[in-house]
N, CA, C and O atoms as a Tinker XYZ file with bonds, in Angstrom:
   256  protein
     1  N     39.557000  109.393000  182.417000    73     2
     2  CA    39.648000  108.153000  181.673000    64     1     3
     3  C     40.975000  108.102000  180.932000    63     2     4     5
     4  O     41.270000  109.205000  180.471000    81     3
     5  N     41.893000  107.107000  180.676000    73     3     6
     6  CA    42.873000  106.585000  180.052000    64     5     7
     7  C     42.470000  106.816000  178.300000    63     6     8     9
     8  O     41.399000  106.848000  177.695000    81     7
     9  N     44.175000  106.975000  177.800000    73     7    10
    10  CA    43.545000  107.051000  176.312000    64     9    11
    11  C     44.578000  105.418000  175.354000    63    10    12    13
    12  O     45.197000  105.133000  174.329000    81    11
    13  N     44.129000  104.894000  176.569000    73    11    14
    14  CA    44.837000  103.377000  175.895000    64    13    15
    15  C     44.041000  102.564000  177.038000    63    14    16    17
    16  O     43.664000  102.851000  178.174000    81    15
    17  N     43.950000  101.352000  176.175000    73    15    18
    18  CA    43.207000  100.181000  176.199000    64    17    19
    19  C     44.107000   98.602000  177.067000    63    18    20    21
    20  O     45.297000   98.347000  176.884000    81    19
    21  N     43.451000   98.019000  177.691000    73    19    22
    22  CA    44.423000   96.764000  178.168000    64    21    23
    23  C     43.342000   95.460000  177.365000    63    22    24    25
    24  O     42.169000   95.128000  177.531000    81    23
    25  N     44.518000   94.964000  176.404000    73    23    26
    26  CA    44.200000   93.137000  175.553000    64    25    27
    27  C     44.049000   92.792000  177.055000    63    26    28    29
    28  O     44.661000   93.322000  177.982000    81    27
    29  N     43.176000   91.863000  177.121000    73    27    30
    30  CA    42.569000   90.683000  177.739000    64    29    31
    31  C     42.059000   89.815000  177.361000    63    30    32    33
    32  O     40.838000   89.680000  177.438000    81    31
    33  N     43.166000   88.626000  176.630000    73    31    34
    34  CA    42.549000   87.479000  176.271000    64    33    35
    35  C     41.177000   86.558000  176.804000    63    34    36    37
    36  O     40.834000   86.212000  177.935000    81    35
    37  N     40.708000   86.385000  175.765000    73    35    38
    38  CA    39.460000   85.367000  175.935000    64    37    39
    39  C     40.147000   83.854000  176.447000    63    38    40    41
    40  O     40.985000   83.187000  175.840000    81    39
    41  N     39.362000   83.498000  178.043000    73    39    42
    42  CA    39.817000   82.221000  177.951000    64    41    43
    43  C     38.988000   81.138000  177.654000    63    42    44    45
    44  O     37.821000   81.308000  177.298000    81    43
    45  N     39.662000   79.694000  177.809000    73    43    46
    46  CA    38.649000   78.876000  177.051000    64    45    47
    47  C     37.578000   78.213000  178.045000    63    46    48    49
    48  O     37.892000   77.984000  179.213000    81    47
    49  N     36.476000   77.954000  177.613000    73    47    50
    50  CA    35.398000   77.472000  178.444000    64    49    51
    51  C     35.614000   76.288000  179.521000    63    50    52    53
    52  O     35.344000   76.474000  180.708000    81    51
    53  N     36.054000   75.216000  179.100000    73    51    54
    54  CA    36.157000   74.494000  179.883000    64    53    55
    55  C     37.343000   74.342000  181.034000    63    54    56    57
    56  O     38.173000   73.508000  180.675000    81    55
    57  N     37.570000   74.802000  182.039000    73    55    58
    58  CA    38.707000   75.229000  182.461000    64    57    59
    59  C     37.878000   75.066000  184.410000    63    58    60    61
    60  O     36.888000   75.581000  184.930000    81    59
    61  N     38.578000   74.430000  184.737000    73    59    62
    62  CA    38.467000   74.514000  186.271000    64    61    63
    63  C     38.838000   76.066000  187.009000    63    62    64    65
    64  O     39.518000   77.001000  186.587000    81    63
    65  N     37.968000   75.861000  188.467000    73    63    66
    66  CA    38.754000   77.400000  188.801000    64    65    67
    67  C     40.112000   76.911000  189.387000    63    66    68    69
    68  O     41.063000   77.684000  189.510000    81    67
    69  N     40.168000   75.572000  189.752000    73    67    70
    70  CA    41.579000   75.279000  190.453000    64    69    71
    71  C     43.111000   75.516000  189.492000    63    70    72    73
    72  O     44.209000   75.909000  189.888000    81    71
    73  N     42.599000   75.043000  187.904000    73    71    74
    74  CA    42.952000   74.959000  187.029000    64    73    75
    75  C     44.613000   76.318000  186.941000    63    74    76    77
    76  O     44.562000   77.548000  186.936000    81    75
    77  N     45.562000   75.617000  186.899000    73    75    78
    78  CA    46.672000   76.793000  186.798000    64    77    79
    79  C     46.600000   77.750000  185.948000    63    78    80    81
    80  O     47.079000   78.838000  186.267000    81    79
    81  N     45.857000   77.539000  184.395000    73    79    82
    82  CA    46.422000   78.634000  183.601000    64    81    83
    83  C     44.757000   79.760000  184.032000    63    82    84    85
    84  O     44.667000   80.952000  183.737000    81    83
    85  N     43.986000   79.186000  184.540000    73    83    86
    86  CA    43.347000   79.937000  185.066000    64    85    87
    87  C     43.045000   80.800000  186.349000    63    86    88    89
    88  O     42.144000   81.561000  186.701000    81    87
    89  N     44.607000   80.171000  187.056000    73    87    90
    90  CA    44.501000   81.173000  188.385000    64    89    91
    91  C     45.831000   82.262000  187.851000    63    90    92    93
    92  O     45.918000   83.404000  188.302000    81    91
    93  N     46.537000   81.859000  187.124000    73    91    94
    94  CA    47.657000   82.997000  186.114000    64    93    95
    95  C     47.017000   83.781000  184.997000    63    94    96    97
    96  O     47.703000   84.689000  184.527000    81    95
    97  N     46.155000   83.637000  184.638000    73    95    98
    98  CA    45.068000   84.424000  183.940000    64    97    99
    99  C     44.451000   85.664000  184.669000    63    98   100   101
   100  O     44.492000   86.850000  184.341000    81    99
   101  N     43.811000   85.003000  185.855000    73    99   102
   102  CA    43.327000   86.146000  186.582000    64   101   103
   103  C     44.063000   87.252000  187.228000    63   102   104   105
   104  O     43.844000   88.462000  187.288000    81   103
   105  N     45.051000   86.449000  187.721000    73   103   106
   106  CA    46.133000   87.400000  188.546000    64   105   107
   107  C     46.798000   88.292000  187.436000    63   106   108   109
   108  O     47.001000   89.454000  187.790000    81   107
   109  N     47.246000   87.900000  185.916000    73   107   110
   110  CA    47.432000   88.785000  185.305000    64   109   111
   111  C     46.647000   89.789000  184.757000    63   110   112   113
   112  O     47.207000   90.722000  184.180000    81   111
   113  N     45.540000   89.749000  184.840000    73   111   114
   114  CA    44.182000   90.775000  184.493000    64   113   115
   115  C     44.096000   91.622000  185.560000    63   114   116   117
   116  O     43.917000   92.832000  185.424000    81   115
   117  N     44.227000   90.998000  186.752000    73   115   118
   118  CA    44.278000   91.878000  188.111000    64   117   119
   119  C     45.450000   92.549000  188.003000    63   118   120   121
   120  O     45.171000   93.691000  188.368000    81   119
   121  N     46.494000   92.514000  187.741000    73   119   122
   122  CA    47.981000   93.287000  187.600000    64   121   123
   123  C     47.569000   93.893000  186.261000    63   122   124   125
   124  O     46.734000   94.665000  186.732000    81   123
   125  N     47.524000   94.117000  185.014000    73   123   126
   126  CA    47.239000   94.393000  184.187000    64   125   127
   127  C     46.235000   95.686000  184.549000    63   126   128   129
   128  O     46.530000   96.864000  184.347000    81   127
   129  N     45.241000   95.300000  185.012000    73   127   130
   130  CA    44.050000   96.268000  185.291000    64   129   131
   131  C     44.420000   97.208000  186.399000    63   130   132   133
   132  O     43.844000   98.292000  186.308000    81   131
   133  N     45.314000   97.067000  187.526000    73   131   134
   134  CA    45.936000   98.013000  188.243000    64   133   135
   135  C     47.201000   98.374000  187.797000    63   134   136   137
   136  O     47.609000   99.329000  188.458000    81   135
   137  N     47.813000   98.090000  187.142000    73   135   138
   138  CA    49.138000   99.269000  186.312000    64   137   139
   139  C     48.077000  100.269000  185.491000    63   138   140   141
   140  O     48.097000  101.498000  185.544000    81   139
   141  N     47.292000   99.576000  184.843000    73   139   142
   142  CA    46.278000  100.686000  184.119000    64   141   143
   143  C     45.544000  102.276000  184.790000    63   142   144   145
   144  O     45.178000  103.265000  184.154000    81   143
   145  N     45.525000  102.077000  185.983000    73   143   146
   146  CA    44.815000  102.794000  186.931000    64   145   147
   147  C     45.894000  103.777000  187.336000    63   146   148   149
   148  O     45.511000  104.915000  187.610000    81   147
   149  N     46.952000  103.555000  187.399000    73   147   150
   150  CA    48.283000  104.326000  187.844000    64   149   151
   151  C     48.335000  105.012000  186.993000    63   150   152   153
   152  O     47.815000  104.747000  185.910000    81   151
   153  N     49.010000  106.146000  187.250000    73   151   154
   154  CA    50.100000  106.821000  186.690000    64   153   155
   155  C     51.149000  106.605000  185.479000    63   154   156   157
   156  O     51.861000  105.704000  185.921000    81   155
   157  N     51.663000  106.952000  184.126000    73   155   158
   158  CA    52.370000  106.313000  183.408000    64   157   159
   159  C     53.769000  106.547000  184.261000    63   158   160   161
   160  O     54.782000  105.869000  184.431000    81   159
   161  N     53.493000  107.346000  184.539000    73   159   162
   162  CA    55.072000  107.911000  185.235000    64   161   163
   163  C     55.505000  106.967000  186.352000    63   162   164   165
   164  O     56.712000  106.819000  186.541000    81   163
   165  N     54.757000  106.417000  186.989000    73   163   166
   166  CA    55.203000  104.691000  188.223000    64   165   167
   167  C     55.346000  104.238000  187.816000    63   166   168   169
   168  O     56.409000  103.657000  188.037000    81   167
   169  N     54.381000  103.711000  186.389000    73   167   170
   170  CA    54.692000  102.286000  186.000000    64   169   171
   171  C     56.452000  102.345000  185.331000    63   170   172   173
   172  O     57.400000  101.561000  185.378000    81   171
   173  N     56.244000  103.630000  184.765000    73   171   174
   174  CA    57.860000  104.183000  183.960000    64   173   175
   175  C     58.932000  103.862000  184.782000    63   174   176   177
   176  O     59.716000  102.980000  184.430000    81   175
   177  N     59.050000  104.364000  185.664000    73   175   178
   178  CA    59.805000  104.491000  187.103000    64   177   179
   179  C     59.740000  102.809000  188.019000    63   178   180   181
   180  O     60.640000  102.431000  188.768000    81   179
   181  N     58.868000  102.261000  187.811000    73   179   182
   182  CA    58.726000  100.775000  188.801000    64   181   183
   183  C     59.560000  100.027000  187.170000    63   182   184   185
   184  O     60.128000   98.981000  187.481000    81   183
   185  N     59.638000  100.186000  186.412000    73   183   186
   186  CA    60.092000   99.545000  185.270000    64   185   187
   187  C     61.386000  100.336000  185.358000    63   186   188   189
   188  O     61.579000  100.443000  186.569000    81   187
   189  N     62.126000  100.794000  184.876000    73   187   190
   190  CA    62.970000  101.341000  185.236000    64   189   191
   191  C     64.352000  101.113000  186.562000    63   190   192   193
   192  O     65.579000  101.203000  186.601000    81   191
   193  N     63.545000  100.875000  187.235000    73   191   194
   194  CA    64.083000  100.391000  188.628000    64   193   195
   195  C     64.447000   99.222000  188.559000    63   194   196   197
   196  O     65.592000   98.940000  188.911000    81   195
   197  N     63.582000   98.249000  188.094000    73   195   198
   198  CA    63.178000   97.266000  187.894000    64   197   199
   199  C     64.689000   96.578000  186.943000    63   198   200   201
   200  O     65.316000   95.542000  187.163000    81   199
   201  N     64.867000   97.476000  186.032000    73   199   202
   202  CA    65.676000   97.227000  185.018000    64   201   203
   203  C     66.892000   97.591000  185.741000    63   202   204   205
   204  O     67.687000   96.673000  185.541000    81   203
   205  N     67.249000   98.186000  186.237000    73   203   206
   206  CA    68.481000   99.096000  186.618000    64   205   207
   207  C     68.838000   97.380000  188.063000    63   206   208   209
   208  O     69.946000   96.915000  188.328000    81   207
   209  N     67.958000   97.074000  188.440000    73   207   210
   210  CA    68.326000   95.878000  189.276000    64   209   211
   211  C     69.028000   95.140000  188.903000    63   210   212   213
   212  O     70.163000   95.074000  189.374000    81   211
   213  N     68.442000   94.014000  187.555000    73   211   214
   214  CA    68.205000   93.231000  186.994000    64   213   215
   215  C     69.497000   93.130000  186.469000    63   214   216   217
   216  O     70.046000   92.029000  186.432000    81   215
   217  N     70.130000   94.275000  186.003000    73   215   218
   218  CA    71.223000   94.653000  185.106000    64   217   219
   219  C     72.255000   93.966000  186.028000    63   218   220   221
   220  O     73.227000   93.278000  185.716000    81   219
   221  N     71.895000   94.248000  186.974000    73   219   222
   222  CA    73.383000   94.086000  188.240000    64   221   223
   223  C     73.613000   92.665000  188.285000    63   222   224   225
   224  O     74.415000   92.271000  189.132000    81   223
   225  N     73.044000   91.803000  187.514000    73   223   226
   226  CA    72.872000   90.101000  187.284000    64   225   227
   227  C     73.708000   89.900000  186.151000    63   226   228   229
   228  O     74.284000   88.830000  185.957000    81   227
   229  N     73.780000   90.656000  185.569000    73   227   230
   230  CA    74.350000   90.448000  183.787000    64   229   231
   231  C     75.640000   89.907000  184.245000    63   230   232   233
   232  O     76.334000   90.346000  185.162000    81   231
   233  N     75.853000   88.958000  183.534000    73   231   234
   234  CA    77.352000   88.485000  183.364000    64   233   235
   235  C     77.256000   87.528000  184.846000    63   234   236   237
   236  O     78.000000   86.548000  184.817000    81   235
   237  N     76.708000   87.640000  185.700000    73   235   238
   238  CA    77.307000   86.966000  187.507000    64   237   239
   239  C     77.445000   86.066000  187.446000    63   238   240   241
   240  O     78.254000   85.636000  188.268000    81   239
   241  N     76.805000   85.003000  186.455000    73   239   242
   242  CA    77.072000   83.512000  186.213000    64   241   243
   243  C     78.195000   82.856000  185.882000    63   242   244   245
   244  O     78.700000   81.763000  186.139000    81   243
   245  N     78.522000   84.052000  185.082000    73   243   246
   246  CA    79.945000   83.315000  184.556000    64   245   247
   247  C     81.340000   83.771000  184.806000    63   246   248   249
   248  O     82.369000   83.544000  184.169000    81   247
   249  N     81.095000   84.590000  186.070000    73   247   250
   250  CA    82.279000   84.939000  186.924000    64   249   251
   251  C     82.437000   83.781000  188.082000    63   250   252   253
   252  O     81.740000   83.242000  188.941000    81   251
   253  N     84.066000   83.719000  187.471000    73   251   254
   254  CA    83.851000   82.266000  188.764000    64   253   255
   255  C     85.397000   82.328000  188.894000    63   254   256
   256  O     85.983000   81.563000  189.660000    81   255
């Protein structure tokens, strides 16, 4: 068992299932609830990576 917890907001009752903030709700509980299940060390490392990408964007806009 994990020694940390995942927030999962309460959503509100009246809400369609077609409803957008309720199909981005779920999918984030589903992502949420499987980073939880992993390893800290992937999620560390998929973040990480993640960042080290992202970086390579900095500034590209305003080279011209």
């Amino acid at each position: 068992m994990s020694d940390y917890a995942v927030f999962v907001s309460e959503e509100p009752k009246k809400r369609s299932s077609k409803d957008p903030w309720r199909v981005n709700e779920e999918s984030r509980r589903r992502q949420l609830l499987e980073d939880a299940r992993r390893p800290l060390a992937v999620n560390l490392a998929e973040g990480l990576a993640l960042s080290e990408f992202l970086s390579t964007f900095t500034g590209s806009a305003r080279k011209s």
